[in-house]
N, CA, C and O atoms as CSV, one atom per row, in Angstrom:
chain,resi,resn,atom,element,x,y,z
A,1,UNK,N,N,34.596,30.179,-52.886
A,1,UNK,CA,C,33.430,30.292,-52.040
A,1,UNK,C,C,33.861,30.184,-50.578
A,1,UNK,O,O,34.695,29.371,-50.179
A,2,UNK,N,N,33.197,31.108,-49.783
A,2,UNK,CA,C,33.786,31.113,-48.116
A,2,UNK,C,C,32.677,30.265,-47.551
A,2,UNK,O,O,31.502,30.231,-47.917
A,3,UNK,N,N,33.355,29.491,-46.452
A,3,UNK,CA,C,31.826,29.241,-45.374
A,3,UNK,C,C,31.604,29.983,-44.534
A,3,UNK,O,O,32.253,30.962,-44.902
A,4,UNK,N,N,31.088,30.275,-43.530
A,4,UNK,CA,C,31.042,31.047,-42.614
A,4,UNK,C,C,30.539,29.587,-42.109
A,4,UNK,O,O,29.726,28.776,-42.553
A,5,UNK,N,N,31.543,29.628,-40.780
A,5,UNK,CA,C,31.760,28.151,-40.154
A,5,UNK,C,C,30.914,29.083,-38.940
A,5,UNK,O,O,30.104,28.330,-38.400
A,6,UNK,N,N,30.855,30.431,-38.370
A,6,UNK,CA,C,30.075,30.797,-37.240
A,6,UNK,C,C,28.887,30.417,-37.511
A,6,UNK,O,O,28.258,30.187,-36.477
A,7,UNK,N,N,27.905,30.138,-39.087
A,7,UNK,CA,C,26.483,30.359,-39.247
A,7,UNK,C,C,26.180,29.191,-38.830
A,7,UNK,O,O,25.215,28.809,-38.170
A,8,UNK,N,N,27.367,28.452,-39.401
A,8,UNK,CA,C,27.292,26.646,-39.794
A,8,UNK,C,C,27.021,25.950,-38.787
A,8,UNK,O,O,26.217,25.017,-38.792
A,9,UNK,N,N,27.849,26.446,-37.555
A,9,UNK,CA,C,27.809,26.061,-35.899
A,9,UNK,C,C,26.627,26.573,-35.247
A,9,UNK,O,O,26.151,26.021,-34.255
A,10,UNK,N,N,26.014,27.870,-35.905
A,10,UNK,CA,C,25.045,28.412,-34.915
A,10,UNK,C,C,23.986,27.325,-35.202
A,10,UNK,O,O,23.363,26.755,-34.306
A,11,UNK,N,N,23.842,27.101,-36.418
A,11,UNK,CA,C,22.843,25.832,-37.046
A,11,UNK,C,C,22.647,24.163,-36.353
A,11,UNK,O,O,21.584,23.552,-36.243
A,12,UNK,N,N,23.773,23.778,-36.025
A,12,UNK,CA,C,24.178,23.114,-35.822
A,12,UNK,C,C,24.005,22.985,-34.178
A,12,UNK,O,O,23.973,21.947,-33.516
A,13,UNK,N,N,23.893,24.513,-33.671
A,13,UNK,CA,C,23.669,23.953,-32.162
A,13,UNK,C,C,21.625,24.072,-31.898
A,13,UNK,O,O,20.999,23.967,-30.843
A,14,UNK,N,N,21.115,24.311,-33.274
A,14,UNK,CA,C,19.483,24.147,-32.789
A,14,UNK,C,C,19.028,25.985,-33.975
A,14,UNK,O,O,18.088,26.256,-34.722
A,15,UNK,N,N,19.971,26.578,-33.645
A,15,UNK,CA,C,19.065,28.009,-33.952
A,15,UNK,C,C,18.305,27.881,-35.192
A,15,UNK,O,O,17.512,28.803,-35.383
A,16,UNK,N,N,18.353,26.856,-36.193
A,16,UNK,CA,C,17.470,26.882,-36.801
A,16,UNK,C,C,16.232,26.917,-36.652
A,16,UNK,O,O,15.446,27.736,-37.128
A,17,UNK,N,N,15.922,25.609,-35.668
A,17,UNK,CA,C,14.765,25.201,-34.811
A,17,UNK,C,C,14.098,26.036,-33.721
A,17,UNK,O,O,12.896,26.074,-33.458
A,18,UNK,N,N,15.173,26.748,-33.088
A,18,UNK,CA,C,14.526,27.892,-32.250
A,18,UNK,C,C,13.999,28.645,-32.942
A,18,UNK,O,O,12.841,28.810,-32.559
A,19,UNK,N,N,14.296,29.358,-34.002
A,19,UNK,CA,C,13.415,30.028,-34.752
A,19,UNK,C,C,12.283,29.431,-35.304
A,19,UNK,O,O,11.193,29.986,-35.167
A,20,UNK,N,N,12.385,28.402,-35.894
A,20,UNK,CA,C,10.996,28.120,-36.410
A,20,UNK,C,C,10.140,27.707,-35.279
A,20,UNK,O,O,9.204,27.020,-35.688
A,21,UNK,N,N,10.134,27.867,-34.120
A,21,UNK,CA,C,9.570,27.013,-32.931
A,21,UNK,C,C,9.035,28.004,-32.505
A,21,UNK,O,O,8.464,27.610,-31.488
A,22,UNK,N,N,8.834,29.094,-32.626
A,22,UNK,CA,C,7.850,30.496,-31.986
A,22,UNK,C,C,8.974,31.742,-31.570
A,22,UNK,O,O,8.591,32.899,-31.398
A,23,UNK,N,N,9.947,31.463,-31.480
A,23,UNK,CA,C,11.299,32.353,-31.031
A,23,UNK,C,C,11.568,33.603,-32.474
A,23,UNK,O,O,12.353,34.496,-32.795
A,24,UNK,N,N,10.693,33.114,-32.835
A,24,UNK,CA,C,10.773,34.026,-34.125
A,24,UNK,C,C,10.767,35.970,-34.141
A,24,UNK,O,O,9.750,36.626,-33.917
A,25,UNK,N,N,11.720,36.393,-34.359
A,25,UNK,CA,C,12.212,38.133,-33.802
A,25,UNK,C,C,11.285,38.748,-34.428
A,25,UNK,O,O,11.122,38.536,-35.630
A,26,UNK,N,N,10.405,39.733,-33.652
A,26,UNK,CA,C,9.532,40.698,-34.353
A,26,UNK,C,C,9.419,41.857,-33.624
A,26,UNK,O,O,9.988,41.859,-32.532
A,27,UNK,N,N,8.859,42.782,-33.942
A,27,UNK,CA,C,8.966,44.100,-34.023
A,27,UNK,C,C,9.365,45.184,-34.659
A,27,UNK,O,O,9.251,45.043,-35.877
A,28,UNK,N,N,9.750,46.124,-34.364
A,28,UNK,CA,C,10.466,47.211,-35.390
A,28,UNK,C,C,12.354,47.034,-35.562
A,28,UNK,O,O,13.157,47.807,-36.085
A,29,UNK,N,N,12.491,46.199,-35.138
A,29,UNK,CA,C,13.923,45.780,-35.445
A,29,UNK,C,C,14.280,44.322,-35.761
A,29,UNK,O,O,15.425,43.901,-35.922
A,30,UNK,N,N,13.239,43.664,-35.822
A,30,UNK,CA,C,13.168,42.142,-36.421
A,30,UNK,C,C,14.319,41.929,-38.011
A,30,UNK,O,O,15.077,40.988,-38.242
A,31,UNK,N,N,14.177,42.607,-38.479
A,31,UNK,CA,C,14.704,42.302,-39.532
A,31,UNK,C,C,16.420,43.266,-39.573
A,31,UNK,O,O,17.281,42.996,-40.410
A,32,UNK,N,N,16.556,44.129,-38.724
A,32,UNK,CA,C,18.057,44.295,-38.605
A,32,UNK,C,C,18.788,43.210,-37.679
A,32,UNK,O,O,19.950,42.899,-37.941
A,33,UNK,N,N,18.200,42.709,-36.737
A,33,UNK,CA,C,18.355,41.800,-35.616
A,33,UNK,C,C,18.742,40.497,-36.421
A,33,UNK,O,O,19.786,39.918,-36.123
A,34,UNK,N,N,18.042,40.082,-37.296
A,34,UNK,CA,C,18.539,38.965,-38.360
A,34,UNK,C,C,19.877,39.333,-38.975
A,34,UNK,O,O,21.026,38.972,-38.718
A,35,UNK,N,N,19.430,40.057,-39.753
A,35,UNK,CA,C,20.765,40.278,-40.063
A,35,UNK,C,C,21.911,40.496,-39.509
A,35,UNK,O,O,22.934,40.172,-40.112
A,36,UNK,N,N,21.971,41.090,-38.247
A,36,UNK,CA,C,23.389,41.330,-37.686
A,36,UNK,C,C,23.611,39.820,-37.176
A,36,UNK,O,O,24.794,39.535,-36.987
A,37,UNK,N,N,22.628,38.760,-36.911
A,37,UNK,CA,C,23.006,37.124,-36.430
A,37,UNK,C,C,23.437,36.582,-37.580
A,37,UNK,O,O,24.446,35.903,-37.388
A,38,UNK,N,N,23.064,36.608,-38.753
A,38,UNK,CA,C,23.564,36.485,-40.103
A,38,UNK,C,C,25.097,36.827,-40.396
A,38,UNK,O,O,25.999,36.146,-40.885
A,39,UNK,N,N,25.059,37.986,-39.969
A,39,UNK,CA,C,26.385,38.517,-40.244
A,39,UNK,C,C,28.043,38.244,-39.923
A,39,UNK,O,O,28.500,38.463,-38.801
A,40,UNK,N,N,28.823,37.776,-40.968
A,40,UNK,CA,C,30.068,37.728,-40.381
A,40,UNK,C,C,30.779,38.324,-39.513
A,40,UNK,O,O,30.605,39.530,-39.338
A,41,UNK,N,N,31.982,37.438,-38.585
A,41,UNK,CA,C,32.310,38.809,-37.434
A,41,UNK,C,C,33.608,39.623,-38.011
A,41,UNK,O,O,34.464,38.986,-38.627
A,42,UNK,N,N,33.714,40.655,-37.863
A,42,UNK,CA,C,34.378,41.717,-38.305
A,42,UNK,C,C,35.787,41.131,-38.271
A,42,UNK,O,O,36.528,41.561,-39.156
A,43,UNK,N,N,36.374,40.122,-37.321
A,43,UNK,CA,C,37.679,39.777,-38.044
A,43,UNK,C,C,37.674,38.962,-39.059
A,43,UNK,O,O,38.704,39.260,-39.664
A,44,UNK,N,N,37.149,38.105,-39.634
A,44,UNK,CA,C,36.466,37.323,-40.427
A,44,UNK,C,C,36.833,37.970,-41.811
A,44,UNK,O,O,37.596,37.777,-42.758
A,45,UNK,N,N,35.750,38.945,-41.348
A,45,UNK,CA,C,35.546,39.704,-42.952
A,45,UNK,C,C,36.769,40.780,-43.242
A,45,UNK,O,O,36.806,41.114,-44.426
A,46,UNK,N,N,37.971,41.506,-42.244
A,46,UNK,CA,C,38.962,41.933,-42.361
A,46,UNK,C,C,39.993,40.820,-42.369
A,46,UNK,O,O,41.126,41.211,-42.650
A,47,UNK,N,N,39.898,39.876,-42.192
A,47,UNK,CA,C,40.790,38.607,-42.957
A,47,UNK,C,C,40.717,38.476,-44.524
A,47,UNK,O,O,41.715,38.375,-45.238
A,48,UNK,N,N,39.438,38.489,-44.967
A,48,UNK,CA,C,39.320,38.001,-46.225
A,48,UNK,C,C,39.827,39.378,-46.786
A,48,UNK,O,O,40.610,38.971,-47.644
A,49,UNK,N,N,39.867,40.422,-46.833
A,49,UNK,CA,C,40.166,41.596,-47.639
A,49,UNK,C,C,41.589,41.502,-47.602
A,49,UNK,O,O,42.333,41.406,-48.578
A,50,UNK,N,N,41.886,41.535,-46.476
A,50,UNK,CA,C,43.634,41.472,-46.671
A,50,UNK,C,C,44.126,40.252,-47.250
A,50,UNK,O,O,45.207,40.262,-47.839
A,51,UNK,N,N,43.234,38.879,-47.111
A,51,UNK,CA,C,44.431,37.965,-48.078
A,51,UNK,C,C,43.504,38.640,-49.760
A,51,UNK,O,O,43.937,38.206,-50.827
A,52,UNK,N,N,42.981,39.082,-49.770
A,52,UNK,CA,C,42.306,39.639,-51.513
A,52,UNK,C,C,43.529,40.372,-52.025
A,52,UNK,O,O,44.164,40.083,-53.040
A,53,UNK,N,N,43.857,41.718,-50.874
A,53,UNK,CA,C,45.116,42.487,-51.473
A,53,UNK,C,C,46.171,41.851,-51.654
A,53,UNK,O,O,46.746,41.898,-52.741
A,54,UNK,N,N,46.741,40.960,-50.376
A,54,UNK,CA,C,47.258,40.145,-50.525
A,54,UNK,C,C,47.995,39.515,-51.870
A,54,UNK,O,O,49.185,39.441,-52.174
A,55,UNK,N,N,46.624,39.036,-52.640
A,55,UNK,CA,C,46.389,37.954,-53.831
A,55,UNK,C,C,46.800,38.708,-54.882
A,55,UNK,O,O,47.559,38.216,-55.717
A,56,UNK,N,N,46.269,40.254,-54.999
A,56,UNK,CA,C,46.180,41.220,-55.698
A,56,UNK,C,C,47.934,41.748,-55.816
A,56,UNK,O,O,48.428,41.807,-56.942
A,57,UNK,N,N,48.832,42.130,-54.522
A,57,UNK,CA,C,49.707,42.209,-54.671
A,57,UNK,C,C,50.712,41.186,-55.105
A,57,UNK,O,O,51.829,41.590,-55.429
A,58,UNK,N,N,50.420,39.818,-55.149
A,58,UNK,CA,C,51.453,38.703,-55.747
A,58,UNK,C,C,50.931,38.824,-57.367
A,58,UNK,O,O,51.888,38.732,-58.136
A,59,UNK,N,N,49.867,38.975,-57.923
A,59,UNK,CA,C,49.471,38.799,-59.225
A,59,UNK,C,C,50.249,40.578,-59.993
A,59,UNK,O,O,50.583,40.607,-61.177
A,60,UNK,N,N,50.375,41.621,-59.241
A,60,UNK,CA,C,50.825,42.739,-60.008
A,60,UNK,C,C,52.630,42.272,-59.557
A,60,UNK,O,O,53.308,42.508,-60.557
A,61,UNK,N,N,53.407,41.787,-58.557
A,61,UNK,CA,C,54.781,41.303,-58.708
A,61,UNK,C,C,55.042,40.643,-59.731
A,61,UNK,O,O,56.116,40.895,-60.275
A,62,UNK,N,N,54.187,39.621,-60.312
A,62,UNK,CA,C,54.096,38.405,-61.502
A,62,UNK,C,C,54.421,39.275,-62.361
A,62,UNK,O,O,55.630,39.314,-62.592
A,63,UNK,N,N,53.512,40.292,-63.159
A,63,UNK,CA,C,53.305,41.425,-63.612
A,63,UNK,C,C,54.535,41.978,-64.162
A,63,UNK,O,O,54.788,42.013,-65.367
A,64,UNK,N,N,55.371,42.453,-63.135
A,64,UNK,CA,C,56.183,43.195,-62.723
A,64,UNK,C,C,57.130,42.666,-63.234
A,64,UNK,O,O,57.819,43.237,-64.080
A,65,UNK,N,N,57.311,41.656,-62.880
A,65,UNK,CA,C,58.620,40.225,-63.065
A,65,UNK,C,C,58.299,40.266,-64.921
A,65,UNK,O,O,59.146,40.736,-65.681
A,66,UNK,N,N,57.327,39.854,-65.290
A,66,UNK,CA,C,57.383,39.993,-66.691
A,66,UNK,C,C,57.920,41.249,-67.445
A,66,UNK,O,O,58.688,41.005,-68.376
A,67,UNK,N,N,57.622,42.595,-67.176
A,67,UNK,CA,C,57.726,43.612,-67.684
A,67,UNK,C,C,59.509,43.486,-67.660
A,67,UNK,O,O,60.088,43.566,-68.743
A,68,UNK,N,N,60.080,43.346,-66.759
A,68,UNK,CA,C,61.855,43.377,-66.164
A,68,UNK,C,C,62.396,42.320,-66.882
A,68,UNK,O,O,63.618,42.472,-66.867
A,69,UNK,N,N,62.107,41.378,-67.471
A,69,UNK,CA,C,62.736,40.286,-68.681
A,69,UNK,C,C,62.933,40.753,-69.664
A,69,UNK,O,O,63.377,40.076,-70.591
């Protein structure tokens, strides 16, 4: 399981409370606007893919190593 330590901090400095306090986003982009504050930042989420392949390439060497015995 990942945290996203950016959401954790944004929380942490009030934005919960600003939102529920009338700051609440509306209009015709209210709900993409959430989401992109929601959203992990792009190195973040190109970190986690590369240690995945990463993970992916040590488990097919293992693999590999067995087949060569």
């Amino acid at each position: 399981m990942a945290i996203d330590y950016e959401l954790v901090r944004g929380l942490e400095r009030g934005l919960d409370q600003a939102l529920r306090e009338g700051r609440r986003p509306t209009g015709a982009y209210a709900l993409e606007h959430c989401a992109a504050m929601l959203q992990e930042p792009a190195s973040i989420a190109e970190e986690t893919k590369i240690l995945k392949k990463l993970e992916r390439l040590r488990e097919v060497r293992k693999e590999l190593r067995k087949l060569s015995i």
